[in-house]
N, C-alpha and C positions, 0 to 999 in steps of 0.2 A: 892750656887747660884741657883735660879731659872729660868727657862724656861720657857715663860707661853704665850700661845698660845691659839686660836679655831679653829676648823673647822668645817664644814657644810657636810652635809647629804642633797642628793638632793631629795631623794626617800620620805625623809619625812619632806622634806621643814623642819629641825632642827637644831639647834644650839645646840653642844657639848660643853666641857670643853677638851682643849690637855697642858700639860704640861710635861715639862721634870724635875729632878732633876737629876742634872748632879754629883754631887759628889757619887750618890748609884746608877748612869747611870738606873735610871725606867720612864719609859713613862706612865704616867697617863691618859685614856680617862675618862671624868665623862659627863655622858647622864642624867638627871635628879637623882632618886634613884641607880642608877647603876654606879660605880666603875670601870674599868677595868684597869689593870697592865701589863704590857709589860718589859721585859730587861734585856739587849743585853753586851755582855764582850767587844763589839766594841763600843767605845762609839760615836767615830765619827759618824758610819755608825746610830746611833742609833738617833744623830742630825739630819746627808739627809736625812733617814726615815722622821723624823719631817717635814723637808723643807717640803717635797716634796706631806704629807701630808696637810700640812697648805695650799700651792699656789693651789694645784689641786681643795681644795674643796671652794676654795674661785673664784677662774674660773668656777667652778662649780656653785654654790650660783646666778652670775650675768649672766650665761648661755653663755661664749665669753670663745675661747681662748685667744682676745685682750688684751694684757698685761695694754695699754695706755687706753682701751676703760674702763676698768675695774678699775684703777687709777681715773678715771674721778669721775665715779658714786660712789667709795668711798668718795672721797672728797667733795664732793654735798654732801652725808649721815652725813658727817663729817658735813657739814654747817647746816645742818637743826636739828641734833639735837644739839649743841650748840647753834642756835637759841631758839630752845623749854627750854634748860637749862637755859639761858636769862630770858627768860620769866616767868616759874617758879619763880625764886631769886625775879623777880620782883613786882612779884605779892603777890608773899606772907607775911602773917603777923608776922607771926611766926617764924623762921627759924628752932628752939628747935621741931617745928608739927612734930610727928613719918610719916605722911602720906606726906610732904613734904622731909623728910631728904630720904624715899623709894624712891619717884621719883627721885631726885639727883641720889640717889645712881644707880639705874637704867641704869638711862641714862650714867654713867660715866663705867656703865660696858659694855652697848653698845657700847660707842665710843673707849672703848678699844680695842672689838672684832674688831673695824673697824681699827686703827692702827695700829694692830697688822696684820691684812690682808694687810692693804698697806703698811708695812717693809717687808714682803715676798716677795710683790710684788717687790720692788726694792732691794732687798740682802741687806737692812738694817739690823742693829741690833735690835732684837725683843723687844721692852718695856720690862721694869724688872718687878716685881712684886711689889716692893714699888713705880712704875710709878701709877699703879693702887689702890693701898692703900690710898694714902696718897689723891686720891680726896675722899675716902669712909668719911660717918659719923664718929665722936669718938662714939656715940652711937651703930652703929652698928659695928664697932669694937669692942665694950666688948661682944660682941654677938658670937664673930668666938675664938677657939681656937687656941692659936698662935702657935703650931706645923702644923696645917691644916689649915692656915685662908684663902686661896686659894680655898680650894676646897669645906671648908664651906661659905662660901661667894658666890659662883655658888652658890650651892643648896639652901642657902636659898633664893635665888631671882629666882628659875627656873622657878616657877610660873608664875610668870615677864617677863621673858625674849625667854620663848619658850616654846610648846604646852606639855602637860599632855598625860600620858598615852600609848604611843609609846612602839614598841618591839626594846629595845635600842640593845638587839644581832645581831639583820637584822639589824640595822643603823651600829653597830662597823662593820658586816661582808662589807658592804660596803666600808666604809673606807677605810679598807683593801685593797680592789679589787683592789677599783681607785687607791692604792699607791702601785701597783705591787708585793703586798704579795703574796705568794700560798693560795689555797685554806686548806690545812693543818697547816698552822700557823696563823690561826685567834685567836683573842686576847679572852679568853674565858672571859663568862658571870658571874656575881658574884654579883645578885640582891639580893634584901635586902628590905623589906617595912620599913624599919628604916635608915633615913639616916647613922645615928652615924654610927650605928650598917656596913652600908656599907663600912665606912672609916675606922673603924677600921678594916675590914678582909680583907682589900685590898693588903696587901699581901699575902695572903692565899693562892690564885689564881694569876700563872703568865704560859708565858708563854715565850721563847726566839724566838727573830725577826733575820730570817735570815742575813747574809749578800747581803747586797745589792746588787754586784757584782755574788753573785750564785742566786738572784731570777728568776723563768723561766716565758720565755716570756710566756708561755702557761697559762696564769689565766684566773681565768674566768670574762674579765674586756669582751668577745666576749659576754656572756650572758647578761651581765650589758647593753653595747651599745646597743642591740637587742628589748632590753625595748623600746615599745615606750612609748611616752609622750603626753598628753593630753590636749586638751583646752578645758575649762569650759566653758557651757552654761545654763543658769540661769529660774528656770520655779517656779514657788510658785503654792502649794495645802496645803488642809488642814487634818489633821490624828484622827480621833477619838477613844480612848480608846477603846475594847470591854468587858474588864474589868479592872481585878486591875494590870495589866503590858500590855505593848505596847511590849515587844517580843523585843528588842533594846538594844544595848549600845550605850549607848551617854553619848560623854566626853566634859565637858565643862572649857572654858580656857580662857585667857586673850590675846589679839591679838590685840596690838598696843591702850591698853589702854582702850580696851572693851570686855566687856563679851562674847565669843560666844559658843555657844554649835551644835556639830557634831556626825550624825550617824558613830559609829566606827564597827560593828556590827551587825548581825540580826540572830535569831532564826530560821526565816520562811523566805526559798526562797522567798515563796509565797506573802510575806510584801510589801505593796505598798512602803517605804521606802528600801531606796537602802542606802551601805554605803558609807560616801562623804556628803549625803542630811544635809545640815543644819537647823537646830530650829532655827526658828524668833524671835516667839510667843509661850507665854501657857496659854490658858485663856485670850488673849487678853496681857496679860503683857509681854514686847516686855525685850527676853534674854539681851540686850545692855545697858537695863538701872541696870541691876544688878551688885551688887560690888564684887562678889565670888563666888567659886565655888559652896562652900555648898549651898547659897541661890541659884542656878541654881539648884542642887539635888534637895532638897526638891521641889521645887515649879513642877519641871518634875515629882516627885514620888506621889503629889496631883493633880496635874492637867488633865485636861478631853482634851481639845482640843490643838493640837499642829499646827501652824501655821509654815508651812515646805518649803525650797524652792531646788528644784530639782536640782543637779548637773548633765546636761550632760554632757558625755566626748566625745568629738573628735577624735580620734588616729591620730599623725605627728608625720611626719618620723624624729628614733630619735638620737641624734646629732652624729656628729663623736666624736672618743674618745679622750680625752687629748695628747696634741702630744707627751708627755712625755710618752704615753703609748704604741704608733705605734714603727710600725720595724725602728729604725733608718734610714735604707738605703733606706726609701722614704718620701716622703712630705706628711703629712695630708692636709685632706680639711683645716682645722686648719689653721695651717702653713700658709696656700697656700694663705687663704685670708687676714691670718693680713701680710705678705708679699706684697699682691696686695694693702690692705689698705694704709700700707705706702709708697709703690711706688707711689698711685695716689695723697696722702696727700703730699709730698715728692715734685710733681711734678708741684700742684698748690700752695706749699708756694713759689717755688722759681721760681715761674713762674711771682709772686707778685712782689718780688724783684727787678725782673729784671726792669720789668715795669716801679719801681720805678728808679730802673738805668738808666734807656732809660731820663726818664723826667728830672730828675739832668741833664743827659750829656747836652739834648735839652735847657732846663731854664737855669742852670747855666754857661755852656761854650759856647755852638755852636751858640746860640742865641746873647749873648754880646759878643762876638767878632768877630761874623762874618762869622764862617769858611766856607769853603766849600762843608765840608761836610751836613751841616744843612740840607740842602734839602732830600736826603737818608736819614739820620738819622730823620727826621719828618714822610717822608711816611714808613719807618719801625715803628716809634711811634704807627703810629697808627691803623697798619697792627696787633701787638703785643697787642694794646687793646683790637681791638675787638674780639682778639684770646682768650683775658684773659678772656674777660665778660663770652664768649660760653665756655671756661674750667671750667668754675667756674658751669656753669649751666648744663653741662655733668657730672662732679663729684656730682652735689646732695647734698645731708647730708656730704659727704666726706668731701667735703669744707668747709663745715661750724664746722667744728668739733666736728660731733653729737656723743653723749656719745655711742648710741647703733645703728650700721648697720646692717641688713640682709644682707644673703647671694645676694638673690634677686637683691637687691639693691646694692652690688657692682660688680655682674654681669653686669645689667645694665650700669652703671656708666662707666665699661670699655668696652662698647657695644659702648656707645655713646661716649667715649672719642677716641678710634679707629678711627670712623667717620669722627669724628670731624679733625682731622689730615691726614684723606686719602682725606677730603674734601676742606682741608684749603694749600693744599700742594703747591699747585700753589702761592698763595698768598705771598709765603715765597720767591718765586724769587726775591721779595725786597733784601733778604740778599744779592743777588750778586752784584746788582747796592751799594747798601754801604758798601760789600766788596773792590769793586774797589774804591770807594772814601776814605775809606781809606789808603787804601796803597798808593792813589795818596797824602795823608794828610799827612805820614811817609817821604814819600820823599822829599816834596816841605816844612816840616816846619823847618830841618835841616840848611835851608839855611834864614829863618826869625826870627831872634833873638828879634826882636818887640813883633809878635807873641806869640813867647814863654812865653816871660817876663808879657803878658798878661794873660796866661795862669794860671802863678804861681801866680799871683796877684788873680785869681779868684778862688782858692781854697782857700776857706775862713776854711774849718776846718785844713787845713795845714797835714792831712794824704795823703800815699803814695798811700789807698786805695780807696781814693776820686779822685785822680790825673784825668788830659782828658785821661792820656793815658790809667790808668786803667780800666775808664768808657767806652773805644770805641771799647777796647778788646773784651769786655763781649758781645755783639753782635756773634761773630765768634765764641767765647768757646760755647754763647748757643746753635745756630744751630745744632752744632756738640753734644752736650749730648740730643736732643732730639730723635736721635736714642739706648742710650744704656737706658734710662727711660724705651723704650717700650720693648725693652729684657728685663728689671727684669720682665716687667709685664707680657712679655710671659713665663716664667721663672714661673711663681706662677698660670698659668691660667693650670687648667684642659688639658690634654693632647688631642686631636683630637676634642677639644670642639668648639664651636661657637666664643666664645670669641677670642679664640688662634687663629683661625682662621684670624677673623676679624684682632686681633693684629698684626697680621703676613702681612697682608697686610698693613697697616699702618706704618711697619717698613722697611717694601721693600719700598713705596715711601719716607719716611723721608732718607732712607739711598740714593737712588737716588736723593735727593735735595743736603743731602750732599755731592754727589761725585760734584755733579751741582755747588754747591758753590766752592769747591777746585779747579775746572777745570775753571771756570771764574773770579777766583784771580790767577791762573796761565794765563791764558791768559792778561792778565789786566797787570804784571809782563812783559809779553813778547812782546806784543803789546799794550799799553797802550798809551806810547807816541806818537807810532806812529800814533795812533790814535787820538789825540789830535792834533796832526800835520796836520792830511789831514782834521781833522776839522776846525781848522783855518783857513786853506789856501781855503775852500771849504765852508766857512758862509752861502756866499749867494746863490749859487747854492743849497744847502742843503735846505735852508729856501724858495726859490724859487720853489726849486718841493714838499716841506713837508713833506720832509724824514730826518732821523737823525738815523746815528752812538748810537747807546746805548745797551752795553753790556745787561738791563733790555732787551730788545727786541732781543738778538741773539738765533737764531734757531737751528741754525748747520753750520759745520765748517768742513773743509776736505781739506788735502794735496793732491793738481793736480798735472798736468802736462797740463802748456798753450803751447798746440801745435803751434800753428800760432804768438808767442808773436814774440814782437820785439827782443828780444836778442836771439838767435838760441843755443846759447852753453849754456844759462842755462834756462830751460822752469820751474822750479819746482814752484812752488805757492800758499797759501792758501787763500781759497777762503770761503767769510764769509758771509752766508747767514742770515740778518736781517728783521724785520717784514714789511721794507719798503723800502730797498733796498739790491741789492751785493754786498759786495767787494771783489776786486779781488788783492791780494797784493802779487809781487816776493820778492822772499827771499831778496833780495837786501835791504829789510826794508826801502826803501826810498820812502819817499809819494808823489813825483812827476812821479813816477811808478805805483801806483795803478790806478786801475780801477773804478768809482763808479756808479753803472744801477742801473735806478729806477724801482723795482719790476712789479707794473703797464705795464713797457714799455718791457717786457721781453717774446719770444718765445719759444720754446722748442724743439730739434729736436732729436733724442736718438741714428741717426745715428749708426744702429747697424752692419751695412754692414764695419764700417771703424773699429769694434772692433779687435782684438784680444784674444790668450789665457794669456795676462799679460798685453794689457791695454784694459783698455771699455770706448767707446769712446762717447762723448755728446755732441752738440752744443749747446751753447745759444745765439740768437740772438736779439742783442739791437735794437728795432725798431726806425727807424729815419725819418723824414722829407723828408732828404736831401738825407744820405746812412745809410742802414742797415749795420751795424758793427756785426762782426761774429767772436764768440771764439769760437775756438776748441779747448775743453778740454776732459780730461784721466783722470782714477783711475785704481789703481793699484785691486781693486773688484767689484764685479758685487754688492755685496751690499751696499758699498759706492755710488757708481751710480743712486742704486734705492731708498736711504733714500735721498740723494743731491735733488735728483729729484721732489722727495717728498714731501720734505721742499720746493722747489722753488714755489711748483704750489701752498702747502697750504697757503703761504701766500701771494699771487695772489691773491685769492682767496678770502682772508680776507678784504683786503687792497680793493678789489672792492665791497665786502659787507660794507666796512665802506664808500667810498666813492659815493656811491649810495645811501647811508642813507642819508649823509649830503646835498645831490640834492634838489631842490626843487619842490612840488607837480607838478606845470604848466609844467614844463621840457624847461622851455626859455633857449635857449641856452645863451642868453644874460646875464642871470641874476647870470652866475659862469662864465662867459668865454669860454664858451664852455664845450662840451663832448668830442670830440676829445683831442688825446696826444698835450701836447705845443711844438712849436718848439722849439729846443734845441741839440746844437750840443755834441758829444759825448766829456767829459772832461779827457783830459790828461795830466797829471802834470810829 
């Protein structure tokens, strides 16, 4: 059984031949005219060699450690030359044409290299060798000897399929490097100007591949990375013979279906041609329209004037190395950003989802029946939209599921996705207001059997996973996973970087949203009803001054002691600062005890002469018409005291910037009722 595989050489943009024959356990590299033999009494070790060969240089070939990113643009390459293969079949008149059955063939050994790269890529089993045969010609099958028809079959399309002339020794020593070989078991060289003549001495020459487990980390993969890598920039002049040679080698090749020919070479430093420069032109007749190489010779070895175009190179900085290469016991840049990639891809599919969750719950249940929750559950709708649209637009290409990101570019990405959640954070207070609606939804539908029965009627696909109650969960599970998304991210971000940085702030407020949300479903749990109690009882009073009880609006909350209350043997009290009024409630949890002062009407006195070393003492005083009303209250800290305080004045504060807004320019007093507070006596239930 055969093994039959390729791998790529980055150094010289080349396509190899790798196969294994497992029953004489030898690894075959074939480079154009060159052979080389490898093999190993391990045979296992002698296949992960292969693996691990095959995957690095195919990661290599598309320039990504991205496993998925690299999947991608196989399967595109996959689409476009079975397109081209299409097209061919169709066009053609002949099928029997030698010049048609070549292209076929071609392309069917291209797309083999490409599935055969994407089975590595996913731990698939590698295509056999009769996978590959059996698209080939019968013509060009009587062509390959059936002992070698593998490795004849490469060679006589190499022409075809990848560039002439290469020192295929530096390409195999490469190989090696990237696959964690020493530099003393490099697969030796065993050229040959005659193909035949190569295959048959191919055993001649071998060499044994260590055990994988004894290779040392020490290669030289530090000199390879060190390399950098160049970007091309393109300038066209013209070359004039000075006699009967131009001083050059130039090798000319077929490169995706055209002729080209490249300076590989030069004689004279001094040669305005540099090697890289490619031939356009010779005499005006343009290298692309020629069909071979010979006819490229000759017409270079006649010709006077060469029409040349300049390669300059750039130097960028060059990539990190294959993670499979780095010291285990840390994360490559590698790692680090397809780690990052798919946390943030990760984070806007199921970000989508939800969305879609949110709108089921909305259209399908809360809306036709009615609930009570509907209202939370819409202003979350659409709090979560416009989260979604600006996630999508912080992610970038990420989102979209662009085949190839820059580092750049998901640096960026999680710059601006940081942001975007240290900026939106408030906005997420929604979650507490339909935290408490539902739990008030758990309680009160236990006892509606109508309800229910409505429920079950409206899940129309009859899953448990469509159910209201599954749908209304998903709100509270999400809040709660958008802090551990941003630990992977900071998890994969650069250690003391910008990013980490940023992230790090972004997961200190999300995770203070979350404790925000679990402590106003605990309170919602514990005062909930009673809450609803002194609302009922207290409509129009409430509606009267334009104040209103809503857990969305609670500020801060702290355990007193009401000095001055009416019951003397227990003063203890929690007292609830909201954005538009206080409450003041004894433990007795009874709502005709509480207290309700409208923010607006409230004075402040810090009374620090009445403090103690274990209580600090504060008044607040309810301004009135008739009489000022005075609590004297205690806390057990001075910083309780000073955040209570705080809160009372900020949102004073607010609450007069907002009703100063709504005034009208002339300042008639007539035309609101007055500026002054309304009369109103203090309510005691």
């Amino acid at each position: 059984m055969l093994c039959f595989c390729f791998v790529y050489v980055p150094s010289f943009q080349r396509q190899c031949q790798c196969y294994m024959e497992e029953k004489t356990s030898l690894l075959y590299l074939v480079s154009d005219a060159n052979v080389f033999v490898a093999r190993s009494s391990d045979h296992r070790a002698l296949r992960e060699f292969l693996a691990r060969v095959l995957r690095n240089s195919t990661l290599r070939l598309f320039g990504t450690s991205t496993l998925e990113t690299t999947r991608r643009r196989i399967q595109q390459m996959l689409a476009e030359h079975n397109k081209q293969l299409k097209q061919i079949l169709e066009d053609a008149q002949n099928i029997r044409n030698r010049s048609i059955q070549s292209q076929v063939d071609v392309l069917a050994i291209r797309n083999f290299f490409l599935e055969t790269r994407l089975a590595s890529l996913t731990d698939a089993a590698l295509p056999s060798a009769g996978h590959l045969l059996r698209r080939i010609s019968t013509d060009t099958l009587r062509l390959l000897p059936h002992e070698k028809r593998l490795s004849a079959l490469f060679l006589l399309y190499a022409h075809k399929i990848t560039s002439l002339g290469s020192n295929a020794e530096t390409a195999i020593h490469q190989i090696l490097c990237a696959s964690q070989l020493a530099h003393d078991d490099q697969l030796p060289s065993c050229s040959s100007s005659c193909r035949g003549s190569a295959v048959d001495e191919e055993n001649k020459k071998m060499a044994t591949i260590p055990d994988p487990m004894q290779i040392s980390r020490n290669t030289q993969i530090e000199s390879l990375s060190s390399e950098p890598r160049r970007r091309r920039r393109m300038s066209e002049y013209d070359l004039e013979k000075s006699g009967t040679k131009l001083g050059l080698t130039i090798c000319a090749h077929l490169q995706e279906g055209k002729m080209v020919a490249e300076v590989t070479g030069t004689q004279d430093e001094s040669s305005q041609a540099k090697i890289g420069d490619e031939v356009l032109a010779v005499d005006g007749t343009p290298i692309s329209d020629l069909k071979s190489a010979s006819e490229a010779e000759v017409l270079l070895r006649k010709g006077r004037i060469l029409k040349m175009r300049r390669v300059q190179s750039v130097e960028i900085k060059p990539p990190e190395p294959p993670p499979h290469l780095a010291d285990r016991s840390l994360l490559t840049t590698s790692i680090r950003e397809e780690k990052l990639q798919k946390s943030i891809c990760e984070l806007v599919e199921t970000e989508k989802a939800f969305v879609g969750d949110l709108e089921k719950l909305v259209r399908q249940y809360a809306r036709a029946a009615q609930l009570a929750i509907l209202e939370s559950a819409e202003k979350l709708l659409k709090v979560q939209k416009t989260f979604l649209e600006d996630l999508i637009d912080a992610a970038g290409d990420l989102a979209t599921g662009a085949c190839v990101v820059s580092s750049p570019q998901v640096k960026d990405s999680m710059l601006r996705i940081s942001a975007l959640f240290v900026n939106k954070c408030s906005k997420f207070k929604v979650y507490s207001e339909y935290s408490a609606a539902y739990l008030r939804f758990q309680q009160t539908i236990i006892k509606q059997s109508a309800v229910r029965d409505k429920l079950r009627d409206l899940n129309e696909s009859g899953q448990q996973n469509e159910s209201v109650e599954s749908l209304m969960i998903k709100p509270i599970q999400r809040v709660l996973k958008y802090p551990l998304f941003l630990e992977q991210m900071i998890q994969s971000c650069p250690k003391e970087s910008v990013e980490q940085r940023q992230a790090s702030q972004a997961l200190s407020r999300m995770q203070a949203l979350a404790s925000y949300v679990n402590e106003m479903q605990r309170l919602q749990e514990e005062y909930g009803s009673l809450f609803e109690q002194i609302i009922r009882a207290n409509k129009r009073y409430l509606t009267t001054n334009n104040i209103s009880i809503d857990f969305s609006q609670l500020i801060m909350f702290a355990h007193l002691k009401w000095l001055n209350s009416d019951d003397k043997k227990n003063s203890d009290c929690v007292a609830f600062v909201f954005a538009t009024l206080i409450l003041i409630c004894p433990h007795k949890n009874k709502a005709k005890n509480c207290r309700i002062i409208p923010i607006r009407d409230i004075e402040i006195n810090e009374s620090e002469t009445a403090s103690t070393n274990t209580l600090f003492v504060f008044v607040l005083i309810h301004l009135n018409a008739h009489d000022d009303i005075v609590y004297h209250l205690a806390c057990c800290q001075a910083e309780i005291k000073t955040q209570f305080l705080k809160s009372v004045r900020k949102a004073a504060q607010n609450r007069r910037v907002e009703e100063s807004a709504k005034r009208p320019v002339s300042g008639s007093s007539h035309s609101d009722g007055g500026y002054g507070s309304e009369k109103h006596e203090e309510k005691k239930f």
